[in-house]
mmCIF file of the N, C-alpha and C atoms, coordinates in Angstrom:
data_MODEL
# 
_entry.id   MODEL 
# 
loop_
_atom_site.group_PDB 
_atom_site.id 
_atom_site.type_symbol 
_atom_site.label_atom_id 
_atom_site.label_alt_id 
_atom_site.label_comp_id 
_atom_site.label_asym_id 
_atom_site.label_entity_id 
_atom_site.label_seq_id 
_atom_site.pdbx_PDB_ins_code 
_atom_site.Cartn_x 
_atom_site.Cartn_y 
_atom_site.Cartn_z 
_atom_site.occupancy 
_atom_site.B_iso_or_equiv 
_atom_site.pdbx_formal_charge 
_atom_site.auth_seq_id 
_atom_site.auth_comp_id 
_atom_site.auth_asym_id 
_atom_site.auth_atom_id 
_atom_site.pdbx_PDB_model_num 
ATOM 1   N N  . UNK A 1 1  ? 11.168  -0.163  -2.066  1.00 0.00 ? 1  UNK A N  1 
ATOM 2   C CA . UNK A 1 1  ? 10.515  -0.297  -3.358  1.00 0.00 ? 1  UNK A CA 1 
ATOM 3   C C  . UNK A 1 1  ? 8.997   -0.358  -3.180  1.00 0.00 ? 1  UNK A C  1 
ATOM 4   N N  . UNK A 1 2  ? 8.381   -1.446  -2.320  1.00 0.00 ? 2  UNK A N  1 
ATOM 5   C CA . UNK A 1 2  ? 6.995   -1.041  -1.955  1.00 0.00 ? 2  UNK A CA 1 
ATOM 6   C C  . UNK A 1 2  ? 6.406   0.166   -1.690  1.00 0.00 ? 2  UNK A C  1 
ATOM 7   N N  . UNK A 1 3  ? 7.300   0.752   -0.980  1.00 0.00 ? 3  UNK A N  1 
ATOM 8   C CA . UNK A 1 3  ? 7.104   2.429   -0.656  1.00 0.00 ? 3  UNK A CA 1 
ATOM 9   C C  . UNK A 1 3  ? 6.571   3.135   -1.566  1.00 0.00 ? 3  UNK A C  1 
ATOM 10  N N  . UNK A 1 4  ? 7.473   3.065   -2.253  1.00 0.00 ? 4  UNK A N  1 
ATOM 11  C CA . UNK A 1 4  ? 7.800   3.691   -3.889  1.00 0.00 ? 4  UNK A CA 1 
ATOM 12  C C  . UNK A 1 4  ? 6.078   3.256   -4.694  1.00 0.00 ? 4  UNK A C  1 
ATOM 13  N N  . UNK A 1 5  ? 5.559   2.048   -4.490  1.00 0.00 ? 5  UNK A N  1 
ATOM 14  C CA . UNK A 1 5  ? 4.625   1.728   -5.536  1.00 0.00 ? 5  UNK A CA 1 
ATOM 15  C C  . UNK A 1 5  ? 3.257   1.997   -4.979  1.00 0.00 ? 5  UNK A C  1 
ATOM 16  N N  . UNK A 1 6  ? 3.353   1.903   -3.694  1.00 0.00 ? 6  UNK A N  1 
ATOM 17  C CA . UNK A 1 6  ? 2.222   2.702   -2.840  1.00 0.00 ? 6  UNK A CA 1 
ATOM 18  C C  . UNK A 1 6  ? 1.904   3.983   -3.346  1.00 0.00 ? 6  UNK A C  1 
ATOM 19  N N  . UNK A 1 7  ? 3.135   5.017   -3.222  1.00 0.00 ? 7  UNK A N  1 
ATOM 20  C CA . UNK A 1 7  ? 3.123   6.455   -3.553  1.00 0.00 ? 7  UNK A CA 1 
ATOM 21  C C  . UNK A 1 7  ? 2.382   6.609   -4.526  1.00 0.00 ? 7  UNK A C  1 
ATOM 22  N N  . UNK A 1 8  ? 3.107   6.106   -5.705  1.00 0.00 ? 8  UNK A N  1 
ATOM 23  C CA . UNK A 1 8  ? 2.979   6.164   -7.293  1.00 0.00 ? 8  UNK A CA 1 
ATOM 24  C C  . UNK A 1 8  ? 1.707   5.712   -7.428  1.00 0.00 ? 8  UNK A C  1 
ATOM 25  N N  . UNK A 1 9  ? 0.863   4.814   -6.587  1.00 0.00 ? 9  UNK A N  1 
ATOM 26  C CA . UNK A 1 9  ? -0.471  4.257   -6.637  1.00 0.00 ? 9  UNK A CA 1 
ATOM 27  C C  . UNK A 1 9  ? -1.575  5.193   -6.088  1.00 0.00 ? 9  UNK A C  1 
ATOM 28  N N  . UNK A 1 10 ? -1.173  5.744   -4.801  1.00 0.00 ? 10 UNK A N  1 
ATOM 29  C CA . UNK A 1 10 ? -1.922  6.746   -4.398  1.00 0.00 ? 10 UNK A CA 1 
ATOM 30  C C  . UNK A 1 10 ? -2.245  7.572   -5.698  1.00 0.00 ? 10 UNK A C  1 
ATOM 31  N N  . UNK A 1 11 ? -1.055  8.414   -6.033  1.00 0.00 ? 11 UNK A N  1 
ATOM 32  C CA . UNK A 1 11 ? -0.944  9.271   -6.682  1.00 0.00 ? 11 UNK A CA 1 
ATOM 33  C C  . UNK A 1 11 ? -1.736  9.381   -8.049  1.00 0.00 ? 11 UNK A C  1 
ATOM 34  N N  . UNK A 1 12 ? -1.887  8.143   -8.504  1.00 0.00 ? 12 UNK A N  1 
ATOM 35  C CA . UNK A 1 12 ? -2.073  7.593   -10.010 1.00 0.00 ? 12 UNK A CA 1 
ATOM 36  C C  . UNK A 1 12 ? -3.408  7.837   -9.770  1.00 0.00 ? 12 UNK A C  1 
ATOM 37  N N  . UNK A 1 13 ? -4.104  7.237   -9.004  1.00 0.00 ? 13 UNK A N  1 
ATOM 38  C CA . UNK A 1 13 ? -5.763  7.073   -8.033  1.00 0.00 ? 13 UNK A CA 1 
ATOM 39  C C  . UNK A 1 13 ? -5.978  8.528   -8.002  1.00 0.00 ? 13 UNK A C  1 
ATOM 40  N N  . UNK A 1 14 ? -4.963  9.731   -7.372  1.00 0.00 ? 14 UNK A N  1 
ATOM 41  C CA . UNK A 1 14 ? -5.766  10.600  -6.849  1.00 0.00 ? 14 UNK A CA 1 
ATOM 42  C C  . UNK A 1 14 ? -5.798  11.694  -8.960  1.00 0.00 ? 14 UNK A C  1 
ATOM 43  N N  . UNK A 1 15 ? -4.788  11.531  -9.182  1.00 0.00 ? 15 UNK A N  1 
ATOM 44  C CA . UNK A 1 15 ? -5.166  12.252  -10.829 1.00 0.00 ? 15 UNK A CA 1 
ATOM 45  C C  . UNK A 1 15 ? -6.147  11.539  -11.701 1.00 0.00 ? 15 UNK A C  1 
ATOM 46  N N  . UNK A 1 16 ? -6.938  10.078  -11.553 1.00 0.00 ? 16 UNK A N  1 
ATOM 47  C CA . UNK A 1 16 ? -7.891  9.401   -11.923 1.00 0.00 ? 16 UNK A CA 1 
ATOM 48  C C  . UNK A 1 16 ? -9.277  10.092  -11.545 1.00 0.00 ? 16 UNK A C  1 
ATOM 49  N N  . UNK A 1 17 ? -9.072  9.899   -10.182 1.00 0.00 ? 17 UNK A N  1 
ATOM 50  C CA . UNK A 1 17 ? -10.340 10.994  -9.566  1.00 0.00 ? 17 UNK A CA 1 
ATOM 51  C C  . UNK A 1 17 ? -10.787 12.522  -9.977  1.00 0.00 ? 17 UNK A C  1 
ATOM 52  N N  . UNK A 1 18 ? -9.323  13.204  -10.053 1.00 0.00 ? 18 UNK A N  1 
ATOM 53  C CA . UNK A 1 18 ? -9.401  14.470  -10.300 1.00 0.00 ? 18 UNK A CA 1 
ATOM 54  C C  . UNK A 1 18 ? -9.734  14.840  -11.490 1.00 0.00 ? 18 UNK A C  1 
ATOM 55  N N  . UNK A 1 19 ? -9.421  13.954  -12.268 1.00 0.00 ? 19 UNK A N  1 
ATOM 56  C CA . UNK A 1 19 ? -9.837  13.982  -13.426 1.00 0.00 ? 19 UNK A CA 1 
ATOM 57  C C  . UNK A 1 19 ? -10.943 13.657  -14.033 1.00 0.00 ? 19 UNK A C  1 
ATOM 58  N N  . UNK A 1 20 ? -11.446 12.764  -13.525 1.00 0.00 ? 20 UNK A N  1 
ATOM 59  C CA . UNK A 1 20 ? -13.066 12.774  -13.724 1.00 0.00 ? 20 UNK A CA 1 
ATOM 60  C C  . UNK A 1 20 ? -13.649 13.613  -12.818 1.00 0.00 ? 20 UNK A C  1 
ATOM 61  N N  . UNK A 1 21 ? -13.700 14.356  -11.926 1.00 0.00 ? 21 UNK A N  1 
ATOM 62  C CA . UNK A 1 21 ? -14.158 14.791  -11.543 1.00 0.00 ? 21 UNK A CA 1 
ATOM 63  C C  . UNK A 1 21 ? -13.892 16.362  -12.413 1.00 0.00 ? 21 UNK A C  1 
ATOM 64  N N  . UNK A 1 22 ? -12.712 16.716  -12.827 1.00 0.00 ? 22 UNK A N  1 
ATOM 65  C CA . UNK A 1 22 ? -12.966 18.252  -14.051 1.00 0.00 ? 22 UNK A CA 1 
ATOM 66  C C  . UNK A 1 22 ? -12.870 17.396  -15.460 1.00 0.00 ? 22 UNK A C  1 
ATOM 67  N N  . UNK A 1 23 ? -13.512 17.125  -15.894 1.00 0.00 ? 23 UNK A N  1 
ATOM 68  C CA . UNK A 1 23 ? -14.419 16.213  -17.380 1.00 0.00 ? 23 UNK A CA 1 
ATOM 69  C C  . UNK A 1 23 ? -13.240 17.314  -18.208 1.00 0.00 ? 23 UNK A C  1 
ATOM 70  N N  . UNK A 1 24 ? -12.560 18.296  -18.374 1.00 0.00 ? 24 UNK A N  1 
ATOM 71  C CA . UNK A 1 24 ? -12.442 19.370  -18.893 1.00 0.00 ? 24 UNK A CA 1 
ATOM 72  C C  . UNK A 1 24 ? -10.908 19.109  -18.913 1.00 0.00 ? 24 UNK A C  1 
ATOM 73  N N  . UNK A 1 25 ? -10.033 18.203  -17.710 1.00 0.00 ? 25 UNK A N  1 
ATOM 74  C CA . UNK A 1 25 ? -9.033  18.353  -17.690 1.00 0.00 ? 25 UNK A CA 1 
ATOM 75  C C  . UNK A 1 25 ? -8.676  16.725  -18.137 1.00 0.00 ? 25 UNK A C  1 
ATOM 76  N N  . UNK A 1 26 ? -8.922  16.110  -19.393 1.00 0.00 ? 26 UNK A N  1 
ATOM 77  C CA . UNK A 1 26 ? -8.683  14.759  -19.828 1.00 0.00 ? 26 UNK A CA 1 
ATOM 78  C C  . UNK A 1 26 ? -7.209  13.902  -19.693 1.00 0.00 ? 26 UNK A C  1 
ATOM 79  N N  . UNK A 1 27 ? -6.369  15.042  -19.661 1.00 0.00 ? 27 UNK A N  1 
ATOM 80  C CA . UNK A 1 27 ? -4.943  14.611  -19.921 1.00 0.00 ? 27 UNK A CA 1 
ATOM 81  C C  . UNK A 1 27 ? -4.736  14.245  -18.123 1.00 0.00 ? 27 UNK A C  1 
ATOM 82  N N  . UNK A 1 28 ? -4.864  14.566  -17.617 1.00 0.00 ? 28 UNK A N  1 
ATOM 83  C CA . UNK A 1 28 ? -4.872  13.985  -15.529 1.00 0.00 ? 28 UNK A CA 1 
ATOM 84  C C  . UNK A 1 28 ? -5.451  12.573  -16.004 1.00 0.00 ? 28 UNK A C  1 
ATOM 85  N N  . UNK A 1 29 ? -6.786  12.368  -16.407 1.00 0.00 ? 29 UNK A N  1 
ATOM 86  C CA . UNK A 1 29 ? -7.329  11.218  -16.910 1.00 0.00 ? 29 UNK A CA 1 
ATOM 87  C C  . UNK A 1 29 ? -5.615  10.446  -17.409 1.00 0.00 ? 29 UNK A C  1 
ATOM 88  N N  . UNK A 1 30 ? -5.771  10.634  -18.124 1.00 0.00 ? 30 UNK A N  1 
ATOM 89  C CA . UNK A 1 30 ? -4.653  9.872   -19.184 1.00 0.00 ? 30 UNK A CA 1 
ATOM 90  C C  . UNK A 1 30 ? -3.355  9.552   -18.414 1.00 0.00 ? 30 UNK A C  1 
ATOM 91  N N  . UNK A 1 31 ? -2.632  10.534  -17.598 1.00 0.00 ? 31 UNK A N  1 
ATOM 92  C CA . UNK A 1 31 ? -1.443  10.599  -17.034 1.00 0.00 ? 31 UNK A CA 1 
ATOM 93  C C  . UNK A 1 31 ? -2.011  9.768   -15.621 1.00 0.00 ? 31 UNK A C  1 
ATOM 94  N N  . UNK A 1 32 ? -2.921  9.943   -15.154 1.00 0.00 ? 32 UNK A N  1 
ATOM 95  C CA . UNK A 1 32 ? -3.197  8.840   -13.877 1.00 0.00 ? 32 UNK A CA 1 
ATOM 96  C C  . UNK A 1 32 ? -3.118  7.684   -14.348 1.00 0.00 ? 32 UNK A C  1 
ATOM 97  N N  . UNK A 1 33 ? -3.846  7.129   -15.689 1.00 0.00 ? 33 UNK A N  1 
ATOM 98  C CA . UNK A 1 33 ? -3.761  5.697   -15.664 1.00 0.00 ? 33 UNK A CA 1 
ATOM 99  C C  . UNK A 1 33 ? -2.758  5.182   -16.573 1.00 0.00 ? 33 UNK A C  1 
ATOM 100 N N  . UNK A 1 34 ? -2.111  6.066   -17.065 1.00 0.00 ? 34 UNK A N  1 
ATOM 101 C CA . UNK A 1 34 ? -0.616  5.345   -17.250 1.00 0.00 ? 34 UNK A CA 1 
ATOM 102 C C  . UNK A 1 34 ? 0.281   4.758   -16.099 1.00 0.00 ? 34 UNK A C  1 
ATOM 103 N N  . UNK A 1 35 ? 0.365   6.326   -15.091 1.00 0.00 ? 35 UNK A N  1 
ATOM 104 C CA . UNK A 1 35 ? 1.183   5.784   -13.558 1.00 0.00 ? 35 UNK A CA 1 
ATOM 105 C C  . UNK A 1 35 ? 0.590   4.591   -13.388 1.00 0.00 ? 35 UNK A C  1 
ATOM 106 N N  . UNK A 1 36 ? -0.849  4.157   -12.956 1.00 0.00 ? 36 UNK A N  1 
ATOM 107 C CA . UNK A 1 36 ? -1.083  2.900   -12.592 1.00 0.00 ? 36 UNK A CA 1 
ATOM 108 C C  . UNK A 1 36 ? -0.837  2.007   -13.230 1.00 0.00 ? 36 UNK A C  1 
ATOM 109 N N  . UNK A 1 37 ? -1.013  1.962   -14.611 1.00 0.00 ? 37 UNK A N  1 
ATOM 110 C CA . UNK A 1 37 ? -0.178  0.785   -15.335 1.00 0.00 ? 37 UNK A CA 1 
ATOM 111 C C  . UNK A 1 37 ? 1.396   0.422   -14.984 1.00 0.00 ? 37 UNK A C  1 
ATOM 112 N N  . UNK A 1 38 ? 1.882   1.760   -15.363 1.00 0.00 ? 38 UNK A N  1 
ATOM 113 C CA . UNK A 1 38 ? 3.408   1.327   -14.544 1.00 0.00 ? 38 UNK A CA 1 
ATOM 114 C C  . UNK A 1 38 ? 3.495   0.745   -12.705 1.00 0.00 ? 38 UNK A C  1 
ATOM 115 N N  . UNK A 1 39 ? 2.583   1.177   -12.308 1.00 0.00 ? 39 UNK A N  1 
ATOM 116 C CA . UNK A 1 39 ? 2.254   0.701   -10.997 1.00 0.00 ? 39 UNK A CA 1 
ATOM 117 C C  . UNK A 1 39 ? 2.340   -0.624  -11.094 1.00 0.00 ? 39 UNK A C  1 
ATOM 118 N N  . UNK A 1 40 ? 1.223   -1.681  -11.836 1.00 0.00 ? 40 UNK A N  1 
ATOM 119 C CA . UNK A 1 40 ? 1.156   -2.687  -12.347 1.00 0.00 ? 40 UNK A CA 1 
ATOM 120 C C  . UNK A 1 40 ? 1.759   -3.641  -12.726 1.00 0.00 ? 40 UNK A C  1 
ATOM 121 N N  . UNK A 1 41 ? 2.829   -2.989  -13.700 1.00 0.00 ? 41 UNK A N  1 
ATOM 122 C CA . UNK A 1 41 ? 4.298   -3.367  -14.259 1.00 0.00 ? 41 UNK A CA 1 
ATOM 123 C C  . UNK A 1 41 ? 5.233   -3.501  -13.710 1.00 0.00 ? 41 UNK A C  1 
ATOM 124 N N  . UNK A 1 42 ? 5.598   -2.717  -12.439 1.00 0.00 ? 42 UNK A N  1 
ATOM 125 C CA . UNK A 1 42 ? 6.902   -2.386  -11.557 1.00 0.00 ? 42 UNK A CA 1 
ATOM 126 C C  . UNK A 1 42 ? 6.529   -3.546  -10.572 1.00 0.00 ? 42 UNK A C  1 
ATOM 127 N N  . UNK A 1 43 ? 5.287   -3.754  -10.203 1.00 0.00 ? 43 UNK A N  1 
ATOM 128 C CA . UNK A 1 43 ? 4.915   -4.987  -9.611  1.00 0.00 ? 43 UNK A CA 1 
ATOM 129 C C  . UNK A 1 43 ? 4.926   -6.264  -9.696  1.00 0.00 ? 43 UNK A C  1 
ATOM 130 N N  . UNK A 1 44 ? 4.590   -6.606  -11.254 1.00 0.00 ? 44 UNK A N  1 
ATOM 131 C CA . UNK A 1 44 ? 4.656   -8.010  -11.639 1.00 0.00 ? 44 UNK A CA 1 
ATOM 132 C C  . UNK A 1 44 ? 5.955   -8.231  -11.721 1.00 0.00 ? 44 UNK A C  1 
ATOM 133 N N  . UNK A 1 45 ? 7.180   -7.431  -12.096 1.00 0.00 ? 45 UNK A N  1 
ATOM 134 C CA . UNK A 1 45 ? 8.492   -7.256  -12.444 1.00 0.00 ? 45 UNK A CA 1 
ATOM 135 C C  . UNK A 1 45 ? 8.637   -7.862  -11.144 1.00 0.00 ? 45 UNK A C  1 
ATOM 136 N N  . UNK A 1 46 ? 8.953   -6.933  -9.949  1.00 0.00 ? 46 UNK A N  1 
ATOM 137 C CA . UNK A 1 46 ? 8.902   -7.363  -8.742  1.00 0.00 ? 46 UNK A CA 1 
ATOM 138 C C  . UNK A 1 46 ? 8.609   -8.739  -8.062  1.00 0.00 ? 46 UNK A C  1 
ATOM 139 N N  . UNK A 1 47 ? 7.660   -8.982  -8.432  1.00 0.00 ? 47 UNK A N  1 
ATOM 140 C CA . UNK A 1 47 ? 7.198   -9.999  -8.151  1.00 0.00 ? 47 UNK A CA 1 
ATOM 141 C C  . UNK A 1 47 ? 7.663   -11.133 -8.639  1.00 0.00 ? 47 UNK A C  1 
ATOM 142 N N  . UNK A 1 48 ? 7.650   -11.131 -9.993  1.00 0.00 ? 48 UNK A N  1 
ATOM 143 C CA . UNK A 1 48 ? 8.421   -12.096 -10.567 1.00 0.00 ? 48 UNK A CA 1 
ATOM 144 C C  . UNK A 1 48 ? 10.062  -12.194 -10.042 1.00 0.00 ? 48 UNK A C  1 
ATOM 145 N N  . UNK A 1 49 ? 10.497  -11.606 -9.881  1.00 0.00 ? 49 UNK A N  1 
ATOM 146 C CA . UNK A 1 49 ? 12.345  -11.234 -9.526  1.00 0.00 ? 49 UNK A CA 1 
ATOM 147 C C  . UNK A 1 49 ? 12.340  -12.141 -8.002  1.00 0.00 ? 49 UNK A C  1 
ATOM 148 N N  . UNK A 1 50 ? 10.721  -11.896 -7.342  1.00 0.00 ? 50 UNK A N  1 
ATOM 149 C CA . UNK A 1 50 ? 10.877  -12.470 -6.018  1.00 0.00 ? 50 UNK A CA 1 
ATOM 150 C C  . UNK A 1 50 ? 10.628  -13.923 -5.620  1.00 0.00 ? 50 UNK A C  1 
ATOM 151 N N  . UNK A 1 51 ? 9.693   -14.428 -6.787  1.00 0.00 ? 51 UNK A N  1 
ATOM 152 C CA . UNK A 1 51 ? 9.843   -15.791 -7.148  1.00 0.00 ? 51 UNK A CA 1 
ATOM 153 C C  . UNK A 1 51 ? 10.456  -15.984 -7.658  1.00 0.00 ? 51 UNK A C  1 
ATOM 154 N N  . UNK A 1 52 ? 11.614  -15.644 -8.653  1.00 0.00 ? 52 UNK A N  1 
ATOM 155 C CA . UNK A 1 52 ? 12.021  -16.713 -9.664  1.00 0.00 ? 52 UNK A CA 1 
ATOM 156 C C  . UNK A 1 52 ? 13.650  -16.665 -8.628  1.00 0.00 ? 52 UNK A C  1 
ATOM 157 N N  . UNK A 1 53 ? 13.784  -15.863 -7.808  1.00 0.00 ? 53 UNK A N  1 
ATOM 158 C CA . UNK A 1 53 ? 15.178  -15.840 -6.728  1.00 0.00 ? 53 UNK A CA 1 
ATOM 159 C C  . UNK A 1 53 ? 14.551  -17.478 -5.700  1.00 0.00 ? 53 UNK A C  1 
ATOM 160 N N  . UNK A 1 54 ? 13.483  -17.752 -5.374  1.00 0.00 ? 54 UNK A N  1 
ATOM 161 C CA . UNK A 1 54 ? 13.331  -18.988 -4.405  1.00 0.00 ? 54 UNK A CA 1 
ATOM 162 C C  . UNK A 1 54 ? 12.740  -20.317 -5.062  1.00 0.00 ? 54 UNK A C  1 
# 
């Protein structure tokens, strides 16, 4: 699962970049920082599941 949120984090980061970097292509903008929100989300979820088990 960490695996998994690394990827999705890279990934989210590299369509953030790309996207500001072509001003022209807004929707990369948009679709990167959704992934990272879900990045975000899949984490605290996680996280929480891993405290509230101890």
């Amino acid at each position: 699962m960490r695996t998994l949120l690394v990827v999705v984090g890279i990934v989210a980061a590299a369509l953030i970049l790309l996207g500001l970097l072509l001003e022209a292509a807004r929707w990369l903008l948009i679709i990167g920082a959704v992934a990272l929100l879900a990045v975000f989300v899949l984490a605290l979820v996680k996280g929480r599941r891993v405290t509230s088990r101890h």
